[in-house]
C-alpha positions as CSV (number, residue, x, y, z in Angstrom):
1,X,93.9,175.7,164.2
2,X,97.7,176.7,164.9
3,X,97.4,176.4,168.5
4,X,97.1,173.0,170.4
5,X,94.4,173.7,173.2
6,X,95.1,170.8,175.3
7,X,98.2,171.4,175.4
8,X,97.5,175.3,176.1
9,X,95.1,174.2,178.8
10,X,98.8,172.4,180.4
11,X,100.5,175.4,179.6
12,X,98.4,178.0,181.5
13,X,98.1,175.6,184.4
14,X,101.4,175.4,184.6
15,X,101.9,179.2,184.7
16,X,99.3,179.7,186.7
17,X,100.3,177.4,189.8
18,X,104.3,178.7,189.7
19,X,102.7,182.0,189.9
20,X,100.8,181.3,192.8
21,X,103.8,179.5,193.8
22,X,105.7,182.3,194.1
23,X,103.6,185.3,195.2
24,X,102.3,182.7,198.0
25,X,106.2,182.5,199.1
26,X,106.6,185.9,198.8
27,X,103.7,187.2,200.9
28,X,104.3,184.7,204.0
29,X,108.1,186.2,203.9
30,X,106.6,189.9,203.6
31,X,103.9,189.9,206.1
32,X,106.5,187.7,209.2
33,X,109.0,190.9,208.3
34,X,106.7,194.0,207.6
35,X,108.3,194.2,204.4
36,X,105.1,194.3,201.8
37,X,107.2,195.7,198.9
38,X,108.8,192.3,198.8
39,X,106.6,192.2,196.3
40,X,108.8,194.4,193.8
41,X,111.7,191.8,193.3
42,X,109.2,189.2,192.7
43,X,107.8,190.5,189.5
44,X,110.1,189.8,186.7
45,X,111.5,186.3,188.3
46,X,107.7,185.7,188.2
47,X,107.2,186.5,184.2
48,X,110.4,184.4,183.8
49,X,109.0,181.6,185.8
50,X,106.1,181.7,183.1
51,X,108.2,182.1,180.0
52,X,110.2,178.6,181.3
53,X,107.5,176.8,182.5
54,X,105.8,177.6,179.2
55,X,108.6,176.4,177.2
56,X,108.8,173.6,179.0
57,X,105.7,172.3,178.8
58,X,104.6,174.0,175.5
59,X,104.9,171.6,172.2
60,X,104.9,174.8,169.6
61,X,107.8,176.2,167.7
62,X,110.7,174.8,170.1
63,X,113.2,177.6,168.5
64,X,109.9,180.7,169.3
65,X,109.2,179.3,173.0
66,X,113.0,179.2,174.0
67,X,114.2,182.3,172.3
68,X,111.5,184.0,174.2
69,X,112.0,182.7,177.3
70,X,115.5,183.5,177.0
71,X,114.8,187.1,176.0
72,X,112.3,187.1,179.5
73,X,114.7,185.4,181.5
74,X,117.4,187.8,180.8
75,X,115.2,190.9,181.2
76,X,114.2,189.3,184.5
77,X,117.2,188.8,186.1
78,X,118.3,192.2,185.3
79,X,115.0,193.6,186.6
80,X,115.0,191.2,189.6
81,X,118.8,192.1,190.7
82,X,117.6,195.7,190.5
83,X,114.8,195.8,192.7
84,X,116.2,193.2,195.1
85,X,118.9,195.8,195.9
86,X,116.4,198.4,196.5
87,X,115.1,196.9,198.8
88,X,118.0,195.4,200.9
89,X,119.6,198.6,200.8
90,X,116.6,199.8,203.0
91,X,115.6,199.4,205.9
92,X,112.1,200.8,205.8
93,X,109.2,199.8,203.5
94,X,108.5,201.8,200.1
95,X,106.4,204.6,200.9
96,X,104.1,203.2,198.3
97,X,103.1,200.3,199.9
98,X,102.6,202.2,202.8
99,X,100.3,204.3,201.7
100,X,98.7,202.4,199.3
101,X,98.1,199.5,202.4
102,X,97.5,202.2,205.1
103,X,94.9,200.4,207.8
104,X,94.6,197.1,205.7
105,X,94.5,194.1,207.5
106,X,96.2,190.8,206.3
107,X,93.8,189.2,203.8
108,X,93.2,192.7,202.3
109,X,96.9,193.0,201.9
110,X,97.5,189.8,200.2
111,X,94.2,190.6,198.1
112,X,95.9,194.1,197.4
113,X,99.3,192.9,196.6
114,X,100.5,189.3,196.4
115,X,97.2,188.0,194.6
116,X,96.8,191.2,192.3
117,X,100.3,190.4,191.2
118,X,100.6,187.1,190.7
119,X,97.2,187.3,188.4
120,X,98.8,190.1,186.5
121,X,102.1,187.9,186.0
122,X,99.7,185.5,184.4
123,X,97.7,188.1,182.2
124,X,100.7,189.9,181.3
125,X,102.4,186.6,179.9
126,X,99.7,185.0,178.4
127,X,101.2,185.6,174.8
128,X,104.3,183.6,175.8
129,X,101.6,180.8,176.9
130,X,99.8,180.7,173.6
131,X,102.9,180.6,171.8
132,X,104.3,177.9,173.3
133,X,101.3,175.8,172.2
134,X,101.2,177.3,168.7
135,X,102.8,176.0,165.7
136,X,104.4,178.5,163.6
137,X,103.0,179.3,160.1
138,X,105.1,178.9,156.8
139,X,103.6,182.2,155.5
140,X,105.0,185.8,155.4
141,X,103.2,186.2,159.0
142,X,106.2,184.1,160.8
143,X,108.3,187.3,160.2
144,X,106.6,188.5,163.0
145,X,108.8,186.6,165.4
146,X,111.9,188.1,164.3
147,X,110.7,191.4,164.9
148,X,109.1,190.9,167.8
149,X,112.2,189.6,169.7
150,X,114.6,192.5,168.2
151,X,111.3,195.1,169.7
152,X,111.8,193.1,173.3
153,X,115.9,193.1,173.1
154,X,115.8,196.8,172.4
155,X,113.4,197.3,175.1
156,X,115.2,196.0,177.4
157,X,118.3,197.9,176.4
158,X,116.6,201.1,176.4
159,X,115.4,200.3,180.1
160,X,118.8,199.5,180.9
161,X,120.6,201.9,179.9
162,X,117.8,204.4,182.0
163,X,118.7,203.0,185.0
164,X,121.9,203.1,184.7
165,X,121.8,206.4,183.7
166,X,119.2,207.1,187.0
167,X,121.4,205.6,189.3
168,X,124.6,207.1,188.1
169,X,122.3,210.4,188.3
170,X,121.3,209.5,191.8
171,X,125.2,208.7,193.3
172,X,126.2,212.1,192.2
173,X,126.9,214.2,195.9
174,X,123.7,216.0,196.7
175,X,125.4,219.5,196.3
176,X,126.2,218.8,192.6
177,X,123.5,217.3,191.4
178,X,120.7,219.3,189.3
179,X,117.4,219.5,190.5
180,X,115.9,217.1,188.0
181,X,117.7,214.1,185.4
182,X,117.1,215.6,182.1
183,X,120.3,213.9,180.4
184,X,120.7,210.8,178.2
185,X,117.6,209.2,177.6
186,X,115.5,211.2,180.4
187,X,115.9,214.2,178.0
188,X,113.6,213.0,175.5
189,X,111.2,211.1,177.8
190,X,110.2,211.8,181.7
191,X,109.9,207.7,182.1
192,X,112.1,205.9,179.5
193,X,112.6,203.0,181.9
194,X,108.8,202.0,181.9
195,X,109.0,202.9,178.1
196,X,111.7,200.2,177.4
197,X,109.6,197.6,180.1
198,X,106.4,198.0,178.2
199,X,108.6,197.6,174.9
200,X,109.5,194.6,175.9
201,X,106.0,192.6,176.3
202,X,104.7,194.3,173.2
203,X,107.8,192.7,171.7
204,X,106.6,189.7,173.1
205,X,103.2,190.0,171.7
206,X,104.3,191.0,168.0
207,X,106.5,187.6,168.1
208,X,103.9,185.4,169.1
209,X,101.2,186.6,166.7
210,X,103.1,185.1,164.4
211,X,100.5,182.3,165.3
212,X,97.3,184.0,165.0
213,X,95.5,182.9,167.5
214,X,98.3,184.6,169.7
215,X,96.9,187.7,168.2
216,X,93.8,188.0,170.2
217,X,96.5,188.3,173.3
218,X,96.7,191.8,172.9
219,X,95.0,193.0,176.4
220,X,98.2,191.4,177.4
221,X,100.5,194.3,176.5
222,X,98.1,196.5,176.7
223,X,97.5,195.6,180.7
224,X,101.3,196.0,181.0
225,X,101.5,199.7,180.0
226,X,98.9,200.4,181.8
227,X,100.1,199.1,185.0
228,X,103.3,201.1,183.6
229,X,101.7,204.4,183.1
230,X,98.8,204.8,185.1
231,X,98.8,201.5,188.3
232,X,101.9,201.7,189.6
233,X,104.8,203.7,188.1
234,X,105.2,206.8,186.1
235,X,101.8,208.3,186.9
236,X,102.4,207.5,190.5
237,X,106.0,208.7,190.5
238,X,104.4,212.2,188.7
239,X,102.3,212.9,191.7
240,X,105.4,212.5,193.8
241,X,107.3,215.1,191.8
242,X,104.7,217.7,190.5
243,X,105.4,220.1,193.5
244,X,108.7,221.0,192.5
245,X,108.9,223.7,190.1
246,X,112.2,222.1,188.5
247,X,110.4,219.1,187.6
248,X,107.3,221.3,186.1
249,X,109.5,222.8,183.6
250,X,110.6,219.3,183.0
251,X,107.3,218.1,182.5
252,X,106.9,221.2,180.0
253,X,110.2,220.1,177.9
254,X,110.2,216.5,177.9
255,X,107.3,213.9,176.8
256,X,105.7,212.1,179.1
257,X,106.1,208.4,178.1
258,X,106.8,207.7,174.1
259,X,110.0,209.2,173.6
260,X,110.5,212.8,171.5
261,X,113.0,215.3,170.8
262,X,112.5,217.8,174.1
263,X,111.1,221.6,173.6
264,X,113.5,224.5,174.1
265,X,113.4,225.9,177.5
């Protein structure tokens, strides 16, 4: 077998207790402030935390484990300093988390949030964690990795460049601003940011089933597009939004997730 399962065993120990590390950090800061969307900057350090630890403890393919650390790492960082501003910039909670929490007391919360989260890190990243105790074949299949890792660098690029594009959208003065971004890539999909994020962990999936027995990872990628989609962001962000009638004819031109070339109006 391609994979070493001791050393796997190490591997997914090691990502699971700097996971709990983490969200455990994270929620006693969260709960002492009132802040529960604390949790949001905490998600892609977490994933990166994974990717490392996994490369650090894996005995794979040394060149596979780093390169995809690195290629986490990075998207992490971005995706961390993003989030983190959000949330310093405010002084209230995300409405989400309100809602979502209303009337839960604190073990319910930390079911809810910290520990949903930091088991979804682990789910999410569990092809990094086979591949980093999986040798890498000699047959056509180790092509895999190549294109895999150019799927998560373009991913992350594409959501990127959407939120640049949202933010530059957003800092426009209120008067001049249209009713709806519909520009760049939001013109050929209503969530290309979430597009470009779950990108990048199928990328990660198609480079580690190089090693077949990463292959039977796939829920992994799968979980993260649904969280994407329906759990927590663009399904979520269309309930928000379906009440204006700009964003209706939006939702009439433009495809909701996989990018397409828009309708007329």
């Amino acid at each position: 077998m391609a994979v070493d399962l001791g050393n796997l065993g190490r591997v997914a120990a090691t990502s699971a207790l700097a996971a709990a590390a983490l969200q455990t950090a994270t929620a006693v800061v969260a709960l002492r402030d009132g802040r529960r969307d604390y949790a949001d900057p905490v998600w892609g350090p977490g994933l990166a935390a994974v990717a490392v630890g996994s490369a650090v403890v894996g005995t794979g393919d040394a060149r596979r484990r780093w390169a995809l650390a690195a290629v986490a790492s990075a998207w992490a960082v971005r995706l961390g300093r993003l989030t983190y501003g959000r949330v310093r910039d405010s002084d209230e909670e995300d409405p989400r988390y309100t809602e979502f929490l209303q009337g839960d007391g604190t073990a319910t919360v930390v079911a809810k949030v910290f520990v949903t989260q930091g088991l979804a890190q682990v789910l999410v990243s569990a092809p990094l964690q086979v591949a980093a105790a999986s040798a890498l074949p000699r047959t056509a299949r180790r092509w895999l990795l190549p294109v895999g890792l150019a799927v998560m660098v373009g991913g992350a690029v594409v959501e990127a460049t959407a939120d640049r594009q949202k933010a530059a959208f957003m800092e426009r003065d209120r008067d001049e601003r249209p009713d709806v971004l519909d520009t760049g890539l939001w013109a050929w999909s209503r969530h290309p940011n979430y597009f470009g994020d779950s990108c990048v962990w199928w990328g990660a999936w198609i480079a580690s089933a190089a090693s077949a027995p990463a292959g039977w990872t796939l829920p992994a990628p799968v979980a993260m597009t649904y969280l994407l989609t329906y759990a927590t962001g663009a399904r979520r962000t269309e309930r928000r939004m379906q009440e204006r009638p700009a964003y209706q004819d939006y939702q009439r031109r433009v495809a909701f997730f996989v990018p397409r070339p828009p309708k007329r109006a």
